[in-house]
N, C-alpha and C positions, 0 to 999 in steps of 0.2 A: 729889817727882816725879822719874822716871828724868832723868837724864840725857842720856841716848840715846833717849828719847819719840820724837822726831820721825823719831829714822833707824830706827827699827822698823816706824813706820805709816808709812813710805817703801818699806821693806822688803814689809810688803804689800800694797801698791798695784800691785807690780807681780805679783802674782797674781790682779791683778781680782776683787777681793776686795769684799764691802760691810765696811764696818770700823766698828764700835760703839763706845763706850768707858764703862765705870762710873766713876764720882769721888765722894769727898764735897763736889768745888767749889771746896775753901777756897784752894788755889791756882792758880785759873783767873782771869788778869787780862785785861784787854779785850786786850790783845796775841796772851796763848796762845790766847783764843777764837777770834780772827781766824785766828791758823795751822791750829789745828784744822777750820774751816771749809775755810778754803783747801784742807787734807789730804784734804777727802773726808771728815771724819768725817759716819756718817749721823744716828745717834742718840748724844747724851751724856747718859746717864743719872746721873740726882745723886741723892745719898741728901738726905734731910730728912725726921726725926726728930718736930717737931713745929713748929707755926706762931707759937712764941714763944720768947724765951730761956730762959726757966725748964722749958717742956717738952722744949727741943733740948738746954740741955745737962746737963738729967738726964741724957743718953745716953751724950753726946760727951764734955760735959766743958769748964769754963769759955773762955769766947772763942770759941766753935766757931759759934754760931748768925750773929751779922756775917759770918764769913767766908765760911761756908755759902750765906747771902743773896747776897754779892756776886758769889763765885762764879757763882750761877745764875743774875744779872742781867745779868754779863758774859757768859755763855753768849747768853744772848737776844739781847742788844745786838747780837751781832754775826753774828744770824742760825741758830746752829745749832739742832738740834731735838732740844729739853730734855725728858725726859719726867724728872716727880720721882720719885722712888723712895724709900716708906716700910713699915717694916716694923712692921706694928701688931703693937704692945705692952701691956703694961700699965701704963708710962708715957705712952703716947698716944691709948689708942682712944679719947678723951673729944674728941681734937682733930684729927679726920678732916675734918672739915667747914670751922677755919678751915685746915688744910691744903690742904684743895681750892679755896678762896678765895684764898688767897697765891698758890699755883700760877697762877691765873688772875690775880691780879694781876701776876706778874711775868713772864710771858706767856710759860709752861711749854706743853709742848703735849698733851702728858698728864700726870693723877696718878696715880699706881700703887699701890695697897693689896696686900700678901703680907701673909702669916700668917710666924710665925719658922720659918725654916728653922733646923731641930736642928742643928747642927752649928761647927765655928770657936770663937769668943768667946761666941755666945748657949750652949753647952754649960756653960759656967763661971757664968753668969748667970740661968737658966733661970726659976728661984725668983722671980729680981726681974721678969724680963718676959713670962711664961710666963702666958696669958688664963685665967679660970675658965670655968666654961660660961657663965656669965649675962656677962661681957665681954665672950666672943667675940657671943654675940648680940648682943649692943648692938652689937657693932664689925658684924657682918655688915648688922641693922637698918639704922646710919647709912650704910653703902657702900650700900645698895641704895638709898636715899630720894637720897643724892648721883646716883647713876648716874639715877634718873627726872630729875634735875632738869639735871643736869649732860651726860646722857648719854655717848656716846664719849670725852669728856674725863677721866673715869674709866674706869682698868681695874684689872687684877691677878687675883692668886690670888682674894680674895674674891666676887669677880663672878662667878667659877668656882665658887667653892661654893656660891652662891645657883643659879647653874644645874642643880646637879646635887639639890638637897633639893629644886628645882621638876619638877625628873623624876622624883624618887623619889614626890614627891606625887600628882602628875600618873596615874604605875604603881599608888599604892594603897599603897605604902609605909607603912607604920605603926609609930611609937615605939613602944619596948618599954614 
């Protein structure tokens, strides 16, 4: 974590500003949760990988899934508003659903399904998390039957492309 974290999101507060922040968590203690509320932050968004140790740190990398948790609990505890942020993979689309479960257990306020963004670290890794057609359906299937059930508590990219294959449908669209 910076250093100077806190004298930056001081720095723009005074531009009345709304101020966001992404993390993976792992060093948000109930302390820095409470500053960061105090700061104004509106939304803290946390990555989470998958809803277990062996699916999170495929990703991350041994140790990462406790810290991960704590993080986001610490987040909550102390009031700020956690939306989790996962990037379906091919390491994870089997585990949307106890992701969205976790989430609501540790009282996230939204879950968020993307698709990989090309670009950074997934460019180097591609091969290993990079969906085939019949995944991403699965993976799109599960986000849709989570959002019936789940409703607003689920969002993301994926919810976006269910909306848009239901308008191409809806138009008369037809696979090649």
């Amino acid at each position: 974590m910076r250093k100077d974290l806190f004298s930056l999101i001081e720095a723009l507060r005074e531009f009345n500003v709304r101020i966001s922040m992404n993390t993976n968590g792992t060093l948000i203690t109930k302390d820095i949760a409470k500053k960061l509320k105090d700061f104004g932050i509106r939304i803290l968004t946390i990555s989470l990988d998958g809803a277990s140790k062996e699916v999170a740190e495929s990703m991350r990398g041994k140790g990462s899934f406790k810290d991960n948790l704590v993080g986001i609990e610490n987040a909550c505890s102390q009031g700020l508003n956690v939306l989790i942020s996962t990037t379906v993979t091919k390491c994870n689309f089997r585990d949307l659903r106890n992701i969205t479960i976790l989430g609501k257990k540790l009282g996230a306020r939204q879950v968020r399904f993307n698709h990989v963004f090309y670009g950074g670290n997934a460019v180097c890794f591609i091969k290993d998390i990079w969906l085939s057609l019949d995944e991403e359906n699965q993976g799109l299937r599960t986000v849709e039957e989570l959002f019936k059930e789940f409703g607003q508590f689920v969002t993301g990219s994926y919810l976006q492309q269910l909306e848009i294959i239901k308008g191409l449908k809806e138009r008369g669209v037809k696979k090649r």
